[in-house]
C-alpha positions, 0 to 999 in steps of 0.5 A: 517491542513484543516479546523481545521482537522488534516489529516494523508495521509495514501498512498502518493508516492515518485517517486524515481530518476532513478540514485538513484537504482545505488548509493545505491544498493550494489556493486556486484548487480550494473549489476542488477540497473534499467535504466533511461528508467527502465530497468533491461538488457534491460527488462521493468520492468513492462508489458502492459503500452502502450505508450498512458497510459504513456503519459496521465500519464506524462501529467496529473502528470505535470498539476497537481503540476507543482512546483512538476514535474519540481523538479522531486517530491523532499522532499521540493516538497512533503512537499509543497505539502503537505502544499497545500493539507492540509495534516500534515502527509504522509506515503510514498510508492514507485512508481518504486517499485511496479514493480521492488519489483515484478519481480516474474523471478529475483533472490531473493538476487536482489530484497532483494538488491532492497528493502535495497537499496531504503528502505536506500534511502527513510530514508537517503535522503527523509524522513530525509528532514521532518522527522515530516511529511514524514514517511517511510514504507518499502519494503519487500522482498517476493522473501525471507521470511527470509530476510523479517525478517531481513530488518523488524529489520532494519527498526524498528531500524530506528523508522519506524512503517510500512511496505507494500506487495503485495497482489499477489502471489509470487514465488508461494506463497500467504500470508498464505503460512507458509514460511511468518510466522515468518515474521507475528510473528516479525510484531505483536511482533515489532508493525510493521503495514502491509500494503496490495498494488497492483500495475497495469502492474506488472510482478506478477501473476495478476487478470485480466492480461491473459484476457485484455490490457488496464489499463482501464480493468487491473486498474479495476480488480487488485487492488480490487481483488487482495485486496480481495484475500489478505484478503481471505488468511489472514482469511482462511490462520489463519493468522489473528488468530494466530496474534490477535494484528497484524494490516493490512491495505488494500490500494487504491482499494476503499472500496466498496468490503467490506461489500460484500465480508465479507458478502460472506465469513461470509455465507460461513463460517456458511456452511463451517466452519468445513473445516477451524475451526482449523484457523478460530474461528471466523466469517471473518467479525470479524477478519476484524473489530477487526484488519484490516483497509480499505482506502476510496475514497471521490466519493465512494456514499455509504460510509454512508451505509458502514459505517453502515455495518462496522462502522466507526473504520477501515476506513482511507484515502490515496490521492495517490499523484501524481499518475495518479488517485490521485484527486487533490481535494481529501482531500477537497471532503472528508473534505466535508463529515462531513456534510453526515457522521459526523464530528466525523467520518471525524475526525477518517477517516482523523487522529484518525485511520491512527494514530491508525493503524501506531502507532503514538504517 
């Protein structure tokens, strides 16, 4: 709690141990576990960081939360953390499995065996540490619709209201591919929330990635394109619906797209509408502020007008902890709001909608 607001972190992330990929994937996959140095049979499993990046990265994560570091983002850490931040809730997604969840050339049995393996160990020995305050999404495995469904029941077994996916395209299929609708099905029927993150550098067909090099550039480019290209798929695809109470969130790639890419889609909906009336029924823009929720930044300058454009239902906050562009200061900046937006609106950002979205009771 900060300055008697309770705050839900929407998208935190563990930094998984290196060794944990060997103990917990199954037996006959053994050959396939990442090394220390994250590789898989001496590939990397992500492309275009340079050695700079990486350094920067390592440094700024250390100056950052020390404590943290140097006991290698523990649950104890992360909890304390957490205490420092203000934060009382935090939903934990993957670093290492950004990359490794989307190798799009590996077998889909391997990376099926990828997502069982740290969806076991995210329940069994991180969250299990707080389980109050650190709360799992899971892993899906795109490489194969159908084992989706099966690790979807899994995890609803445990009491996990959220799972994640990667907005690009994987073995050649976007989100409104119909081999994922069972998947949409069992979500809305579970009352499973989805949430939508890119990761830079990952070895999936990736905006950006055939024209630049540096993180500046594919940083820029992939995570509010892909986003909005999530989106596109979702509403032209019929996804959004057929699954009226489905719920999808789109994380950390700010929400300053918004309101231009729904405007932009509900004009070429009014010209076109004809074309995709049978799965689209609504204006986009509708879909979107009826089932779909946005994470902000604290520095976006125009949350205000967003907000007057969206309404305020739909936003919620992520930190990204630890990560290279969490801000340390994030959710202080963004506490500090309330005196632009409102307290009322500060309250549903940081608690009453991440709440709505992950089903907490």
């Amino acid at each position: 709690m900060l300055k008697d607001y309770k705050i839900i972190d929407a998208d935190s992330h563990v930094i998984e141990p290196p060794e944990m990929w060997g103990k917990y994937i199954e037996p006959k996959f053994k050959e396939f576990a990442p090394s220390p140095d994250m590789k898989i049979k001496g590939e990397p499993i992500a492309r275009k960081i340079s050695l700079q990046v990486q350094q920067e990265a390592n440094k700024q994560m250390m100056q950052a939360y020390p404590h943290a570091y140097l006991n290698r983002y523990n649950p104890e850490s992360h909890v304390q953390t957490m205490v420092q931040m203000g934060v009382d809730i935090a939903f934990l997604y993957p670093t290492y499995g950004l990359w490794l969840f989307a190798i799009d050339s590996l077998p889909a049995e391997v990376i099926g065996a990828f997502t069982r393996a740290y969806n076991t160990w995210l329940h069994e020995e991180f969250c299990s540490y707080d389980p109050d305050r650190l709360k799992g999404v899971g892993a899906m495995n795109q490489h194969d619709p159908q084992d989706m469904v099966k690790e979807l029941h899994r995890i609803a077994n445990w009491g996990w209201k959220a799972v994640f996916l990667r907005p690009n395209p994987v073995k050649g299929r976007i989100l409104s591919d119909e081999a994922y609708e069972p998947f949409w099905a069992a979500c809305e029927a579970l009352e499973i929330a989805v949430s939508i993150h890119e990761g830079t550098h990952s070895r999936l067909p990736t905006t950006g990635i055939d024209r630049f090099n540096t993180r500046f550039a594919l940083h820029a480019c992939s995570h509010p394109m892909e986003q909005m290209m999530a989106l596109l798929a979702l509403i032209e695809g019929g996804v959004l619906e057929r699954h009226p109470q489905l719920r999808v969130g789109f994380l950390e790639s700010g929400c300053g797209w918004l309101p231009y890419w729904l405007w932009r889609l509900d004009e070429e909906y009014k010209n076109l509408h004809w074309e995709v009336e049978n799965q689209v029924k609504l204006m986009p823009s509708e879909y979107f502020r009826r089932q779909c929720f946005i994470s902000v930044e604290p520095s976006e300058p125009y949350l205000a007008q967003i907000i007057k454009y969206v309404g305020s239902d739909n936003l919620i906050f992520g930190s990204d902890y630890p990560h290279l562009d969490h801000q340390v200061d994030g959710v202080k900046n963004l506490i500090k709001l309330e005196d632009i937006l409102s307290q009322e609106i500060v309250r549903k950002i940081v608690w009453e909608n991440p709440r709505y979205f992950y089903s907490l009771s």
